[in-house]
C-alpha positions as CSV (number, residue, x, y, z in Angstrom):
1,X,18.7,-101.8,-184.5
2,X,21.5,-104.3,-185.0
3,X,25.1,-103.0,-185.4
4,X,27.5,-104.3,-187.7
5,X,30.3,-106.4,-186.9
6,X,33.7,-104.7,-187.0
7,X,36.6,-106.8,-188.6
8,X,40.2,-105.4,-188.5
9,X,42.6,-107.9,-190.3
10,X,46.3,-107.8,-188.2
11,X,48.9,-109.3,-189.8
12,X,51.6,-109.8,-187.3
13,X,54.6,-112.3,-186.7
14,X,55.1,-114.3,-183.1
15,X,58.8,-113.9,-182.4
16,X,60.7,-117.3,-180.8
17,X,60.4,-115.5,-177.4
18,X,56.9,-115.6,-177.6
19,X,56.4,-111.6,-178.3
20,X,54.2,-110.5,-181.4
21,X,54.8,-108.0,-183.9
22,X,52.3,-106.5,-185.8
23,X,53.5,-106.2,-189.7
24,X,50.1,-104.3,-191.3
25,X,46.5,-103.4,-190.7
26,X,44.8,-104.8,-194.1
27,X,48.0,-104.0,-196.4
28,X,49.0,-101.0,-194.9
29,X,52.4,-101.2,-192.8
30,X,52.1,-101.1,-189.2
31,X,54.5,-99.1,-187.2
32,X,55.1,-100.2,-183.5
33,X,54.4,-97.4,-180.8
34,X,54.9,-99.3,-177.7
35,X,55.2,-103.3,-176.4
36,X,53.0,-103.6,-172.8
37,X,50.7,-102.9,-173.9
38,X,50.9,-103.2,-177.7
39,X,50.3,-100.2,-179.2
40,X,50.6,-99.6,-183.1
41,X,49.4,-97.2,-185.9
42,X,48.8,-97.7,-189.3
43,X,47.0,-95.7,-192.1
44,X,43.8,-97.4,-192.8
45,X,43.1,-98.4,-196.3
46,X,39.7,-97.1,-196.6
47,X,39.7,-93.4,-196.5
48,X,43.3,-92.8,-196.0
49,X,43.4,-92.0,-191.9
50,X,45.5,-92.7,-189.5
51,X,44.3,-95.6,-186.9
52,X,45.6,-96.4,-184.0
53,X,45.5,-99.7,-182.0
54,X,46.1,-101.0,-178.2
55,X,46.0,-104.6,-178.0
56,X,45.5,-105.2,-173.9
57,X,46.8,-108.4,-172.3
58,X,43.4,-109.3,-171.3
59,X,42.7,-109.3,-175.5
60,X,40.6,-106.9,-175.8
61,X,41.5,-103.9,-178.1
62,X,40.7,-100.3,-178.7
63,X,41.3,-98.6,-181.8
64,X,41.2,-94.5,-182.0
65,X,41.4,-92.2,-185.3
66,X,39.7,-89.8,-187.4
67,X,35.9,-90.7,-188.5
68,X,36.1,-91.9,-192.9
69,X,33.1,-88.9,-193.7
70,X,34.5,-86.5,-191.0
71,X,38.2,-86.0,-191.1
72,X,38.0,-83.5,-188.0
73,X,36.2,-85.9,-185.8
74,X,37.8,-88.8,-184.1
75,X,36.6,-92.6,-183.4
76,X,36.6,-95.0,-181.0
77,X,35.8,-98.4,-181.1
78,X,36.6,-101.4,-178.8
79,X,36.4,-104.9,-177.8
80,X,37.4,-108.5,-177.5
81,X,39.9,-110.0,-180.6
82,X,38.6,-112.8,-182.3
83,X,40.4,-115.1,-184.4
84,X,39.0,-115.6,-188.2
């Protein structure tokens, strides 16, 4: 069975010292948790939950939060960032 590609569109701004901040996850607002690594939590637009991202140094990311069907049971998902 072949799994479907996950896409997670960042929005973020690379500061003059090189640092990046994350502005929104689709069109929600992101809110900055932590810097090393970066860490940052937005309300995903499709179903209304909480998500939570760690963007490792290495680029690869795992993102956490409640399942869209099952509000009581969290997700996890992970993997390399790709640019689109």
């Amino acid at each position: 069975m072949k799994t479907k590609s996950r896409t997670y569109k960042l929005q973020f701004v690379v500061g003059s010292n090189r640092s990046i901040i994350i502005t929104s996850y689709a069109n929600a607002p992101a809110a900055i948790l932590s810097n090393d690594p970066l860490t940052f939590t937005a309300t995903n637009p499709h179903g209304d939950r909480n998500t939570n991202f760690v963007w490792n140094t290495d680029n690869t990311m795992v993102i956490t939060g409640p399942m869209i069907s099952k509000p009581d049971v969290p997700f996890h998902d992970e993997g390399a960032c790709t640019k689109v």
